[in-house]
C-alpha positions as CSV (number, residue, x, y, z in Angstrom):
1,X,111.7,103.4,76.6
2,X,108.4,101.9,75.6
3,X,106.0,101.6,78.8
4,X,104.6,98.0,79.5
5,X,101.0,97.4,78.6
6,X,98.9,97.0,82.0
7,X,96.0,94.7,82.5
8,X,92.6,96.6,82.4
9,X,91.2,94.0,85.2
10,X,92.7,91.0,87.0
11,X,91.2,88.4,89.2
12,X,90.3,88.9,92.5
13,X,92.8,86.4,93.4
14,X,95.8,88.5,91.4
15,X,94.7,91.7,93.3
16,X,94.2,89.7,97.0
17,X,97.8,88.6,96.6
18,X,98.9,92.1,95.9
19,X,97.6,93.7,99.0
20,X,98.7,91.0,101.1
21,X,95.1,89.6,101.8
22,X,93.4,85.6,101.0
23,X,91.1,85.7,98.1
24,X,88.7,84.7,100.5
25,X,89.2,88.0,102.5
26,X,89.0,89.8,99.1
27,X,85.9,88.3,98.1
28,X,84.6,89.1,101.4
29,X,85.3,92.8,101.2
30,X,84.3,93.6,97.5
31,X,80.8,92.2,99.1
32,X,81.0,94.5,101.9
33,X,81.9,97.4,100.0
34,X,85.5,97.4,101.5
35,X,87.6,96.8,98.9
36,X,90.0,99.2,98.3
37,X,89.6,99.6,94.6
38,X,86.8,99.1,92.2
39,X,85.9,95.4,91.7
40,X,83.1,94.4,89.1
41,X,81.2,91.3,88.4
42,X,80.7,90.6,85.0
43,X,79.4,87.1,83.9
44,X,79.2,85.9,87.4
45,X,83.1,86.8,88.4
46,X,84.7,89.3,89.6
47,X,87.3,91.6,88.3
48,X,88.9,94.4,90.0
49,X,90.2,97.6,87.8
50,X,94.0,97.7,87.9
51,X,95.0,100.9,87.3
52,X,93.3,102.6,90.3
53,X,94.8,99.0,92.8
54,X,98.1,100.3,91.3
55,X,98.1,103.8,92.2
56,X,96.6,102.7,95.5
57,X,99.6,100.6,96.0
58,X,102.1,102.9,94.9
59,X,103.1,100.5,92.1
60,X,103.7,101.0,88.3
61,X,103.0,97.8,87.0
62,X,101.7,94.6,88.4
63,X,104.0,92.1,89.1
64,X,105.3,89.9,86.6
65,X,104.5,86.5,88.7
66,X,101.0,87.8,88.7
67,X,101.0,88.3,85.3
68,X,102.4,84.4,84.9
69,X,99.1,83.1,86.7
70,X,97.6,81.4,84.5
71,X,94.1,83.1,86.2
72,X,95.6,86.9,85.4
73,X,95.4,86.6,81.7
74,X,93.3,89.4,80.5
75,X,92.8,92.0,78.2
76,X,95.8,95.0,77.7
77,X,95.7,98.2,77.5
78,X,98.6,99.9,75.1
């Protein structure tokens, strides 16, 4: 069975959702230095690293209505 590629970074909003928190609240602790994962801003937005969000959440894969958003398109990784 092939695995499923994985996002290398989604939106802030895609990750908020995942842990149960507003984007706002997200926002808010990326700037404090509390958010759970890595979260980078590149060209004034932030992105936060999947693959460390997943194994912090136990998950394999992010979920597929996540991946629908039209604000969670980004790049794969094979």
């Amino acid at each position: 069975m092939t695995k499923k590629a994985v996002p290398l970074t989604i939106p802030v909003a895609a990750a908020s959702r995942m842990l149960g928190i507003s984007p706002a609240s997200g926002y808010r602790a990326i700037q404090a230095g509390d958010f759970p994962t890595p979260a980078r801003r590149i060209n004034g937005r932030y992105v936060v690293a999947t693959r460390p969000l997943l194994d912090f959440l136990g998950l394999d894969e992010v979920p597929a209505e996540l991946l629908n958003d039209n604000h969670a398109a980004g790049k794969t990784a094979a």
